[in-house]
Backbone as a ProteinNet text record, in pm:
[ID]
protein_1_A
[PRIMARY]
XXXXXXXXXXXXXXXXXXXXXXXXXXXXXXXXXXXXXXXXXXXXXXXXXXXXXXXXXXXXXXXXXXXXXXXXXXXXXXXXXXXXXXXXXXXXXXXXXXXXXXXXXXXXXXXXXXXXXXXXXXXXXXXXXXXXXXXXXXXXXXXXXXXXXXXXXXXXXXXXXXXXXXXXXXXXXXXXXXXXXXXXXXXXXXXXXXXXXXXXXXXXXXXXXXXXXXXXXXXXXXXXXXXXXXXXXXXXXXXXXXXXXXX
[TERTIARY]
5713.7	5619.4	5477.6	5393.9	5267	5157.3	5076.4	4928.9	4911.8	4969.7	4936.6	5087.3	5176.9	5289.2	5251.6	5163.8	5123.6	5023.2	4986.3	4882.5	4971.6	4967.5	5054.6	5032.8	5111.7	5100.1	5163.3	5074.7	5186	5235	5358.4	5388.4	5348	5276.2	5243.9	5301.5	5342.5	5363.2	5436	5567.1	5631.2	5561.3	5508.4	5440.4	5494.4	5627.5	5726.8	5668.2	5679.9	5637.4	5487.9	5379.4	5267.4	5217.7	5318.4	5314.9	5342.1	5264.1	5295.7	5429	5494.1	5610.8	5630	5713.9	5808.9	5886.8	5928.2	5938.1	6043.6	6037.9	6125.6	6282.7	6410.3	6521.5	6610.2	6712.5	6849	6919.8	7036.6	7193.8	7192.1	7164.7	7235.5	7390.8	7397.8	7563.2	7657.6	7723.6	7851.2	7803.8	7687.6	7666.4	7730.8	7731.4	7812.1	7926.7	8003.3	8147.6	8217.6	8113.6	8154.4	8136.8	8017.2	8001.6	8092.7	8159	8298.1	8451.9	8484.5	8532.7	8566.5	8417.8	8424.3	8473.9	8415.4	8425.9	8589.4	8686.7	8792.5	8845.8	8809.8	8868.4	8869.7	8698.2	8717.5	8857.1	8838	8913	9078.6	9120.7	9257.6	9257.6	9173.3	9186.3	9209.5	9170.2	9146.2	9283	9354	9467.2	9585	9557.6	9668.2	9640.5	9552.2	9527	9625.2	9564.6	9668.7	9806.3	9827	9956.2	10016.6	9991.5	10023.2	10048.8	9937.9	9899.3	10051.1	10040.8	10158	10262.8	10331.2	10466.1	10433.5	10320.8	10354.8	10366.1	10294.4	10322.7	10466.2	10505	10640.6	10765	10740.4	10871.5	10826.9	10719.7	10687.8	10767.9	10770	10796.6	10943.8	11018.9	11151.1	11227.1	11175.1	11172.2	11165	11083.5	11081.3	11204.2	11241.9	11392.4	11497.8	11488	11622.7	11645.9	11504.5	11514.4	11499.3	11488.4	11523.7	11662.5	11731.6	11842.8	11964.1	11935.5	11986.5	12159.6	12193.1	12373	12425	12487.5	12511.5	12694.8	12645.5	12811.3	12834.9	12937.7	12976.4	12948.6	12830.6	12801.3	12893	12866.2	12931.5	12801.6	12784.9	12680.7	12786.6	12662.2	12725.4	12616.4	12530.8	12419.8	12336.1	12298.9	12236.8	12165.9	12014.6	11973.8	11815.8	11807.7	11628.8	11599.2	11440.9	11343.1	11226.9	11187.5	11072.7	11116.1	10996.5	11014.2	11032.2	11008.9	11060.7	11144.8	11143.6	11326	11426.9	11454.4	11624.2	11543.6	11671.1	11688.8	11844.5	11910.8	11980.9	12064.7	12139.3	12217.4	12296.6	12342.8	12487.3	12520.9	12641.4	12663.3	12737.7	12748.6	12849.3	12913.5	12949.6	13015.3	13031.9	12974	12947.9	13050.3	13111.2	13170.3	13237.5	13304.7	13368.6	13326.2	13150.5	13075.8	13047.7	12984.4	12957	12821.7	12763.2	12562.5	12533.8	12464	12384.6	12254.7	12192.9	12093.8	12070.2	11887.4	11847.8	11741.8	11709.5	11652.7	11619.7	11470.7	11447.9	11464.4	11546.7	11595	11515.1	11475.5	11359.9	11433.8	11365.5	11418.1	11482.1	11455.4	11559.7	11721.9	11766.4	11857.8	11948.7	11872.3	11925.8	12066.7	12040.8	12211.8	12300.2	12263.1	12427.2	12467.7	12358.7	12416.4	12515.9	12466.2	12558.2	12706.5	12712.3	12800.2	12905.9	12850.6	12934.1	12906.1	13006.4	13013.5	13001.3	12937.7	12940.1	12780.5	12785.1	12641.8	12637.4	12547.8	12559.1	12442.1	12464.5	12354.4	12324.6	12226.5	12170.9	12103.2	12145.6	12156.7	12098.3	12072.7	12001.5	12068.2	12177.4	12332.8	12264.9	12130.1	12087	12057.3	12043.3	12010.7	12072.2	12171.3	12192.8	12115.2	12066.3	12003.9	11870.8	11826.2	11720.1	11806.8	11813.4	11888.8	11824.1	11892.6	11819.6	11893.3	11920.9	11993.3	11931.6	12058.8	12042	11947.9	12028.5	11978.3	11858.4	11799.6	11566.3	11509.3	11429.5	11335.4	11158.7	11114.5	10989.5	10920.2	10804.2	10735.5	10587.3	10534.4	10398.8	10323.1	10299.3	10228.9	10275.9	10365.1	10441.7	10424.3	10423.9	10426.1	10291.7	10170.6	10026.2	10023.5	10020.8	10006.5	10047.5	10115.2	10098.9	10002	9953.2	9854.5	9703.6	9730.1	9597.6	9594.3	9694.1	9728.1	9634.1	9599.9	9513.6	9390	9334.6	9208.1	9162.9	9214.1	9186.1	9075.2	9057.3	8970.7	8855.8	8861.5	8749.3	8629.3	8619.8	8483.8	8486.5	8541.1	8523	8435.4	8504.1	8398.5	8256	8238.1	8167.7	8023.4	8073.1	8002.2	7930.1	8047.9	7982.8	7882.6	7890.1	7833.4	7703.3	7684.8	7532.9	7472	7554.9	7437.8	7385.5	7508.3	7409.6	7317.9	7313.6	7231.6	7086.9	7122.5	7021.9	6904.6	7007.7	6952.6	6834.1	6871.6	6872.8	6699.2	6752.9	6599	6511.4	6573.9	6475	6397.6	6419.1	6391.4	6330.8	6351.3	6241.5	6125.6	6159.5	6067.5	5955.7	6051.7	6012	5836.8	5798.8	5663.4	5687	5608.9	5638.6	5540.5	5586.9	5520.4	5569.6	5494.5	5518.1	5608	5676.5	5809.8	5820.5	5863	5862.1	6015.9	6106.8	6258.4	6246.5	6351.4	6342.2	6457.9	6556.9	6696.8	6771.7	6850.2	6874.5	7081.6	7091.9	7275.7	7341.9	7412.7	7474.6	7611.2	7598.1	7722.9	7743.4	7850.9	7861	7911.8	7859.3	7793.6	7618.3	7615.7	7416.4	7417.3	7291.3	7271.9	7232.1	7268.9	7219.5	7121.5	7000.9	6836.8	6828.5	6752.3	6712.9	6542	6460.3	6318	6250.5	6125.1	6027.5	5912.8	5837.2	5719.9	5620.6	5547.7	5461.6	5398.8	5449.3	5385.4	5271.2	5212.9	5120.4	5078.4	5101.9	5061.8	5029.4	5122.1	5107.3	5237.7	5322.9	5412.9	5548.8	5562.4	5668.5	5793.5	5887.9	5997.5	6081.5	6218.3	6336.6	6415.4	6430	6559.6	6648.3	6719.1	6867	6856.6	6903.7	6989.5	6998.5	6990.6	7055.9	6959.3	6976	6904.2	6949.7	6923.6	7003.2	7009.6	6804	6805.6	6822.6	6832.1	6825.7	6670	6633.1	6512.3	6533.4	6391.1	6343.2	6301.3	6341.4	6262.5	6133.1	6041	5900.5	5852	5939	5908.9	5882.2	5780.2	5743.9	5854.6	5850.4	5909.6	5884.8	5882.3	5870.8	5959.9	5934.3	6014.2	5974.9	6121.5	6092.7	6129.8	6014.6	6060	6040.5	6073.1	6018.6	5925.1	5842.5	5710	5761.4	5807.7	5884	6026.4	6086.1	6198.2	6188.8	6163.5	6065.5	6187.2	6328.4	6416.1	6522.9	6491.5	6526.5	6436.7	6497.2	6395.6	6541.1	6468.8	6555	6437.4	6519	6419.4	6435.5	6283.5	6333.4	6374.1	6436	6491.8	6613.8	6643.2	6750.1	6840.3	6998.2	7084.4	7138.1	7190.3	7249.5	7144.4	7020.5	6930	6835.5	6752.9	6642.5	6555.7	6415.4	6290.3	6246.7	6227.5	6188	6063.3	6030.4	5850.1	5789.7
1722.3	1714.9	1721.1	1810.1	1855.3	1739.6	1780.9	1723.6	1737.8	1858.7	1892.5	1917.5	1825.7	1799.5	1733.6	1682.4	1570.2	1666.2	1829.5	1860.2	1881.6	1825.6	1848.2	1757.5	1790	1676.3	1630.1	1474.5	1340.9	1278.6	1198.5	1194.3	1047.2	974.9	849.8	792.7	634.9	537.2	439.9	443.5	375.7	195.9	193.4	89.6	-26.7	-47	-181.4	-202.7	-99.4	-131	-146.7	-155.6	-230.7	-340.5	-423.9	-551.8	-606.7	-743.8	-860.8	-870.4	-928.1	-944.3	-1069.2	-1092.3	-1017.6	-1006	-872.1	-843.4	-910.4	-929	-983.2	-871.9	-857.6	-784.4	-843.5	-744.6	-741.2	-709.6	-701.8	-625.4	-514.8	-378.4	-254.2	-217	-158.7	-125.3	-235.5	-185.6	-230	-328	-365.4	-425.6	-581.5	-636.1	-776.7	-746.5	-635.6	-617.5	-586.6	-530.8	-490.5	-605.8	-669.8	-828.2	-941.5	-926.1	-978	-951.8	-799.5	-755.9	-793.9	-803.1	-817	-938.2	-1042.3	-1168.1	-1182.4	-1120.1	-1103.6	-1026.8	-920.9	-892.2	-989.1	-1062.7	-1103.4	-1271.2	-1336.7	-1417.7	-1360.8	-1245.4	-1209.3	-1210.3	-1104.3	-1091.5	-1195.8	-1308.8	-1451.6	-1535	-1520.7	-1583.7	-1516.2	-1337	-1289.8	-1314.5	-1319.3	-1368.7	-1482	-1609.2	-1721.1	-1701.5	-1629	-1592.7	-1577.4	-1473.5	-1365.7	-1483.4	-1525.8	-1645.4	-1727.4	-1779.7	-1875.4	-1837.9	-1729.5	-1621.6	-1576.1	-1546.6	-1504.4	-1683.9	-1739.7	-1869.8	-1920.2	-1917.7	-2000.6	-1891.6	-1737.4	-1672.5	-1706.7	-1706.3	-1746.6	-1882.5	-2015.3	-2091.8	-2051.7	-2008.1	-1965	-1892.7	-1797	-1710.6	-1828	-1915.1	-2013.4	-2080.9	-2157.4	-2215.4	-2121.6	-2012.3	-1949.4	-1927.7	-1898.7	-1848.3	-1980.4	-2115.4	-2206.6	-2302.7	-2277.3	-2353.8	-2277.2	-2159	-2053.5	-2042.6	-2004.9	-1968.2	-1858.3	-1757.9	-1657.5	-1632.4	-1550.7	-1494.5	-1340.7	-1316.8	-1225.9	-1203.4	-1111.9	-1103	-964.1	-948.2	-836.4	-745.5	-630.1	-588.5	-558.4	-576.9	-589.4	-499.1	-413.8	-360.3	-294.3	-166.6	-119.7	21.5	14.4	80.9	146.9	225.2	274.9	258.1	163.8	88.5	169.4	218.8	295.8	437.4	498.3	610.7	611	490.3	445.1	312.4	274.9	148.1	193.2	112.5	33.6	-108.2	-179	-281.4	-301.7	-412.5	-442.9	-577.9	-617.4	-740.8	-751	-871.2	-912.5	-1100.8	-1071.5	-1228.4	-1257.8	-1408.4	-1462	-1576.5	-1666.2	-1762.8	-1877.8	-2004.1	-2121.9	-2197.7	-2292.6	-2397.9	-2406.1	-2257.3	-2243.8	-2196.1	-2198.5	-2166.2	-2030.8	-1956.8	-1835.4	-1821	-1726.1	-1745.9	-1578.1	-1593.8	-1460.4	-1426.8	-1295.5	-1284	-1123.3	-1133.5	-950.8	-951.4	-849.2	-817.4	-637.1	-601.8	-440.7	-399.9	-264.9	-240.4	-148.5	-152.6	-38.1	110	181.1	296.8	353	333.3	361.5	347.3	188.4	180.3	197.9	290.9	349.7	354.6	510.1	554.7	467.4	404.7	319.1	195.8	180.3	76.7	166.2	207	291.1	312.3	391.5	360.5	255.7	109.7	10.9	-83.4	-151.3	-293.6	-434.3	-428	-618.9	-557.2	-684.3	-665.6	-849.3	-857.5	-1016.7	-1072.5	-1156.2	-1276.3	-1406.5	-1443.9	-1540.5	-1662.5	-1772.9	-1841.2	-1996.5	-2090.8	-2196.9	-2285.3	-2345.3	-2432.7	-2572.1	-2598	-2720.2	-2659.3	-2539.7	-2499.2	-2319.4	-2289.6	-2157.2	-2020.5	-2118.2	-2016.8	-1951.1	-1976	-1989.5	-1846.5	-1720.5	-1616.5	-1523.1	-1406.4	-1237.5	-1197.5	-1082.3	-985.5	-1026.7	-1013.6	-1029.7	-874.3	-749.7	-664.3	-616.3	-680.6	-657.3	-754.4	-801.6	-936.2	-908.2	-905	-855.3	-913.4	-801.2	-884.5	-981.4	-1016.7	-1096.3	-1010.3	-882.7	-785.1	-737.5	-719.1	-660	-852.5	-915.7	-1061.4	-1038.2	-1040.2	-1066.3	-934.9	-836.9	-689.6	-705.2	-780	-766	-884.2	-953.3	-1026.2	-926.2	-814.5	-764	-659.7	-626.3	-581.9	-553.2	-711.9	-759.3	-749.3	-750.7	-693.9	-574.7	-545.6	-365.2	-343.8	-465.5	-446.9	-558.3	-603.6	-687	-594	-478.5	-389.6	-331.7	-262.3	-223	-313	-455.7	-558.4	-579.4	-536.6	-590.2	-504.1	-372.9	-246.4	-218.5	-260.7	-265.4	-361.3	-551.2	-624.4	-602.4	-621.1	-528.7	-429.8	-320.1	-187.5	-258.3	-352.5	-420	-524.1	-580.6	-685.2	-554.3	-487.3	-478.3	-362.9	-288.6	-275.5	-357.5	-475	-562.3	-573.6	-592.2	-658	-568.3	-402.5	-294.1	-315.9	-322.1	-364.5	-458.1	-602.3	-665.7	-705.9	-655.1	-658.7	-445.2	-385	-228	-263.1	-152.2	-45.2	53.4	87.6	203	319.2	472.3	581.2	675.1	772.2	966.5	1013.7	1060.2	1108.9	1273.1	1339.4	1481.8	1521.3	1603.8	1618.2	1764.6	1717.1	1830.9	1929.8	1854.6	1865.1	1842.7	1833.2	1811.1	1888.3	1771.8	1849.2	1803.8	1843.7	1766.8	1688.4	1518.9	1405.5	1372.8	1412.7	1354.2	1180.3	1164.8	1207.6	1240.5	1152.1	1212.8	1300.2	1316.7	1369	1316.5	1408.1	1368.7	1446.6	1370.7	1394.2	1316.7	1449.6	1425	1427.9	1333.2	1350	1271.2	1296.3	1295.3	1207.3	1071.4	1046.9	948.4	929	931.9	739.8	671.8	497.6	487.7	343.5	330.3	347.2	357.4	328.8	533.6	579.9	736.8	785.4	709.9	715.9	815	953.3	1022	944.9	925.4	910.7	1010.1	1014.5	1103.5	980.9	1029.7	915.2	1011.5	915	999.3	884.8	947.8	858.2	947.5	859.8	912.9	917.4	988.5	1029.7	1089	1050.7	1067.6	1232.8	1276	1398.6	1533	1662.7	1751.3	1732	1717.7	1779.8	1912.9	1981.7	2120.2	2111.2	2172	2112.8	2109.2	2027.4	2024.9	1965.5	1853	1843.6	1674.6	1594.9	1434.1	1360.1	1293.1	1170.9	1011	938	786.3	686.3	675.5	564.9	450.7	341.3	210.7	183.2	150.1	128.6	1.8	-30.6	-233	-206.2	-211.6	-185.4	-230.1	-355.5	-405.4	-313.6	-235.5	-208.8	-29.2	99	213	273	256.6	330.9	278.8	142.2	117.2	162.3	252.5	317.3	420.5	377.3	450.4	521.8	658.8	686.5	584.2	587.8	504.4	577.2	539.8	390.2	372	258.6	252.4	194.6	253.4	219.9	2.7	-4.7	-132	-230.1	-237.1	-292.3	-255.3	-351.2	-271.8	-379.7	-350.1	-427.5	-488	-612.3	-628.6	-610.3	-542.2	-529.3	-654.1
-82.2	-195.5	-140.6	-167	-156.9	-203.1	-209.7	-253.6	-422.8	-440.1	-545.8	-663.5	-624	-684.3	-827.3	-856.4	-949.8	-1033.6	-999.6	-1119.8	-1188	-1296.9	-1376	-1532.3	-1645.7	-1724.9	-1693.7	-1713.2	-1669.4	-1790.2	-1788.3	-1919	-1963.4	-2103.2	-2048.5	-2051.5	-1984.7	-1955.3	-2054.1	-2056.2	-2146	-2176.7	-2262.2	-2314	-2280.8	-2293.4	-2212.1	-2056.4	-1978.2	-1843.3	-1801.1	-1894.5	-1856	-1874.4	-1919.9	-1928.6	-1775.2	-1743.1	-1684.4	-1616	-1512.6	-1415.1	-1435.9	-1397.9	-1409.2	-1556.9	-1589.6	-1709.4	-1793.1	-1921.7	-1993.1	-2069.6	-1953.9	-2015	-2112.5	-2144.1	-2183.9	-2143.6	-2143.3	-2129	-2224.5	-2160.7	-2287.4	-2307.9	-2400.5	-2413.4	-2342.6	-2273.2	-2257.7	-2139.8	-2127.3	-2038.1	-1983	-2115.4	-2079.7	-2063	-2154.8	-2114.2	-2008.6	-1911.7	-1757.4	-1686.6	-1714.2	-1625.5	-1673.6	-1804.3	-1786.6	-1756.4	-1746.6	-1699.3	-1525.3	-1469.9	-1324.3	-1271.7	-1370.7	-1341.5	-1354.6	-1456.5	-1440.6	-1363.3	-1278	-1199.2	-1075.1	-1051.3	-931.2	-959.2	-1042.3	-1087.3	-1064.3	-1118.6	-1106.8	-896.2	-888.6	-736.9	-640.7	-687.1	-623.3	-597.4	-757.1	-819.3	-706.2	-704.1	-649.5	-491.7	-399.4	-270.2	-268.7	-369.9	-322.3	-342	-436.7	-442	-370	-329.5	-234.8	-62.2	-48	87.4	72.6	-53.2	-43.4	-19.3	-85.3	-63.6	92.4	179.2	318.3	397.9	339.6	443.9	411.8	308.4	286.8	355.9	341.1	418.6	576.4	617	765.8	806	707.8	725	745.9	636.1	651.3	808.5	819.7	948.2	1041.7	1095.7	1144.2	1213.1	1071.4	1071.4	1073.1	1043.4	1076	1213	1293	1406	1463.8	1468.1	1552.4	1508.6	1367.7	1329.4	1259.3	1274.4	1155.8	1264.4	1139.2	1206.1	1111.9	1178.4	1110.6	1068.9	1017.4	885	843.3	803.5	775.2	614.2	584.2	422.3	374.4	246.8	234.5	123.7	82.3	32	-84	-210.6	-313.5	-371.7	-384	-445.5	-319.4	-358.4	-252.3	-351.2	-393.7	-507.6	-425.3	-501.2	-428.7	-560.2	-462	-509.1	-492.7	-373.8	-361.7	-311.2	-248.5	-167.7	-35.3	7.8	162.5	166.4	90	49.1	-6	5.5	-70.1	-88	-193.9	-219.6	-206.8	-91.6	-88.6	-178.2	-154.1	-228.1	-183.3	-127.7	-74.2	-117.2	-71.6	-71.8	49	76.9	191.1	119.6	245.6	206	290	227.4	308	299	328.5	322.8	169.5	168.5	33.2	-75.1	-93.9	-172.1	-145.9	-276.2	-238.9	-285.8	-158	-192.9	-209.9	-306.8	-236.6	-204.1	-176.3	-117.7	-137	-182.1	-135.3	-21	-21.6	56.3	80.1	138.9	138.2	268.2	210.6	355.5	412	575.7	610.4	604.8	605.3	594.2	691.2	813.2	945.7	911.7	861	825	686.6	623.3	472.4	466.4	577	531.9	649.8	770.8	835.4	706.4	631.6	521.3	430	344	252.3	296.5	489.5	472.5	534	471.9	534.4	461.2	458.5	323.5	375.6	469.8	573.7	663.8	611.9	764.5	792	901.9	966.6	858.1	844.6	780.8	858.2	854.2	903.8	825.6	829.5	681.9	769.7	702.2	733.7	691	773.3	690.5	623.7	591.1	569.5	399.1	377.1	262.6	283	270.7	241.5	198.5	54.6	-11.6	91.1	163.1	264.2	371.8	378.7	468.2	482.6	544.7	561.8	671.4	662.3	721.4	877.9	985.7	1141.7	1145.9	1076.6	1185.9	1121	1095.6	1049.3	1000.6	1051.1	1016.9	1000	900.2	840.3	930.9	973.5	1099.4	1024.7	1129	1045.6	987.5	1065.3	1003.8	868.1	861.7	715.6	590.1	665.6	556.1	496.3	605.5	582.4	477.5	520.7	487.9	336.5	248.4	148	71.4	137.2	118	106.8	162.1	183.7	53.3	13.5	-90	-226.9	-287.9	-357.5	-334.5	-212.1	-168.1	-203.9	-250.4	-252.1	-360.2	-468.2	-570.2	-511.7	-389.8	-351.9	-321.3	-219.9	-233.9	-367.4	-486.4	-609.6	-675.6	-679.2	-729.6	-710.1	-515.4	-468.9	-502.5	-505.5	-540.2	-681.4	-748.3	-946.3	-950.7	-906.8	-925.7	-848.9	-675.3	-639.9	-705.2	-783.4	-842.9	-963.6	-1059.5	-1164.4	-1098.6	-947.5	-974.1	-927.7	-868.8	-801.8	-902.7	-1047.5	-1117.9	-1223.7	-1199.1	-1276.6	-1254	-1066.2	-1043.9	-1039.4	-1015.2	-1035.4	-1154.3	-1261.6	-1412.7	-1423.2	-1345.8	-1363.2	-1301.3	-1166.7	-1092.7	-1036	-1125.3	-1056.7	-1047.9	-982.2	-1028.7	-1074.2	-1205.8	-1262.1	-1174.4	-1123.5	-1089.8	-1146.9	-1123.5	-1183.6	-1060.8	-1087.6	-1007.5	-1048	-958.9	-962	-920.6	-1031.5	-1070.8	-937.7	-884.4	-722.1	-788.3	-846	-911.1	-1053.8	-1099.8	-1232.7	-1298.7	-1264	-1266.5	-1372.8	-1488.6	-1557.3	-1532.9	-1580.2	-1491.9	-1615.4	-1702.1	-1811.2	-1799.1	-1919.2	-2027.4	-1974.3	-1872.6	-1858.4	-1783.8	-1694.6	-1576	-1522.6	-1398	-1213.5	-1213.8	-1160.8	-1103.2	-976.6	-905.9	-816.7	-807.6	-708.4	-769.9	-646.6	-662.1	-525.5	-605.2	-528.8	-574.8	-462.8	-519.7	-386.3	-406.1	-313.1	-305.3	-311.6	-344.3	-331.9	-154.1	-117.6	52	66.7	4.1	6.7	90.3	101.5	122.7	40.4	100.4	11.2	-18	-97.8	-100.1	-209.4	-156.7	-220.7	-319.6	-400.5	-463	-610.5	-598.6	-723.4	-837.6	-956	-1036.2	-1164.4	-1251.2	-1378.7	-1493.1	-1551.1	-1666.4	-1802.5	-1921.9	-2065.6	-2133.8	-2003.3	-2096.5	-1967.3	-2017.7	-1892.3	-1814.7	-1740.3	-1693.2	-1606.7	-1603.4	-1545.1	-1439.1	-1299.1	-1198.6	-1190.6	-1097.8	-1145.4	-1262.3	-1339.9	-1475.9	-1413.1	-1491	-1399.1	-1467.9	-1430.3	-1516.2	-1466.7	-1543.6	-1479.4	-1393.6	-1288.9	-1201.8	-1147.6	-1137.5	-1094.7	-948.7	-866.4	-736	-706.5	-595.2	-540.8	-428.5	-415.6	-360.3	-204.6	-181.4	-80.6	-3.7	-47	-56.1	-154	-122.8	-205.4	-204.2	-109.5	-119.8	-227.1	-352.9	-464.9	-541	-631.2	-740.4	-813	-933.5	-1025.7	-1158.5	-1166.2	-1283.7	-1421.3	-1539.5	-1580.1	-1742.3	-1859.4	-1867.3	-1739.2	-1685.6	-1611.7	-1698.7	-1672.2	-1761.7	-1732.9	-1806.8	-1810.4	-1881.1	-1857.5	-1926.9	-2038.2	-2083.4	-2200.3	-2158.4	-2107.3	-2132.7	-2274.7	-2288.4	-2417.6	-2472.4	-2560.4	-2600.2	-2648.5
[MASK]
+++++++++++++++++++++++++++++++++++++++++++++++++++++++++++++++++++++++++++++++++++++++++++++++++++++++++++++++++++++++++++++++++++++++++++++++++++++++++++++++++++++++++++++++++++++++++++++++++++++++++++++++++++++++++++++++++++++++++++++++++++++++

């Protein structure tokens, strides 16, 4: 951007942003509905961690005792079904002290087809409590226990990402400087568009920045933006979505 990027008409100055700081907002549109939304996601995400924590510590615990008290048997498979695209789900039962137990369990995929074809496999059972077993020949390692603990994480950066762009919109809005910004670009993102645009700090400092905008612009066409004087690489053209300045 030149010297002479700015002859131009400038467009004036949305009357909301020459007021006093820090400015007085709102929530636009759907704005609370996403910030409760999040709060439920991060809440579900939380619920399923412990979940999840408790189900890997308690089979750890299990694994434990089998492998320091466990005594094994002759089960027989009673169910053997695909569950995924790399399982089975097995089912069998044995037999304790007259009683008959059963037990599932997923089978890795290595051992698909020697199961199918064979009706006994060894079990390993915990004679203080039966129901407590799992197949001798595969034992889920720690990695595979934790690993579905991590599972639930998966919406922890999603969260983390939505909630920073609203906060940090937020504070663009109430804390911005408004300047004349010059559209380099202009793409349609439905429902708005993507702008791209150039404007110049108080210090005289060029900067590049993106965001969104309701109407097309022409390249070379100004428009108004909010930057943080502290921080020039936050700036959004304005209105910025999620909020409304109050007059």
């Amino acid at each position: 951007m030149d010297k002479n990027s700015f002859v131009q008409t400038i467009p004036n100055m949305p009357p909301e942003l020459s007021g006093p700081l820090p400015r007085r907002i709102r929530p636009s549109g759907d704005t609370p509905i996403v910030n409760l939304l999040l709060v439920l996601m991060i809440g579900i995400t939380i619920a399923l961690c412990f979940w999840f924590w408790k189900g890997a510590i308690r089979q750890l615990r299990e694994r434990s005792a089998l492998r320091q008290s466990g005594a094994e048997v002759q089960g027989e498979i009673t169910t053997l079904q695909r569950r995924g695209r790399s399982q089975d789900e097995l089912r069998y039962t044995f037999t304790v002290n007259g009683k008959i137990v059963s037990g599932e369990a997923e089978v890795p995929a290595r051992l698909m087809q020697s199961l199918r074809n064979s009706n006994y496999l060894t079990i390993r059972y915990l004679p203080s409590n039966p129901v407590i077993n799992y197949p001798v020949a595969w034992e889920r390692s720690h990695f595979e226990l934790w690993s579905a603990f991590l599972d639930p994480m998966f919406f922890v950066p999603i969260c983390v990402m939505a909630s920073t762009g609203l906060s940090r919109r937020r504070k663009l809005v109430v804390w911005g400087k408004p300047v004349v910004g010059v559209v380099t670009r202009c793409d349609p993102s439905n429902p708005t568009f993507a702008v791209k645009y150039e404007f110049r700090t108080d210090t005289g400092t060029i900067v590049k920045g993106r965001g969104l905008t309701p109407i097309l612009q022409e390249v070379g066409a100004t428009i108004w933006i909010l930057y943080l004087p502290q921080n020039p690489r936050q700036n959004h053209p304005y209105p910025v979505p999620d909020y409304i300045v109050e007059k």
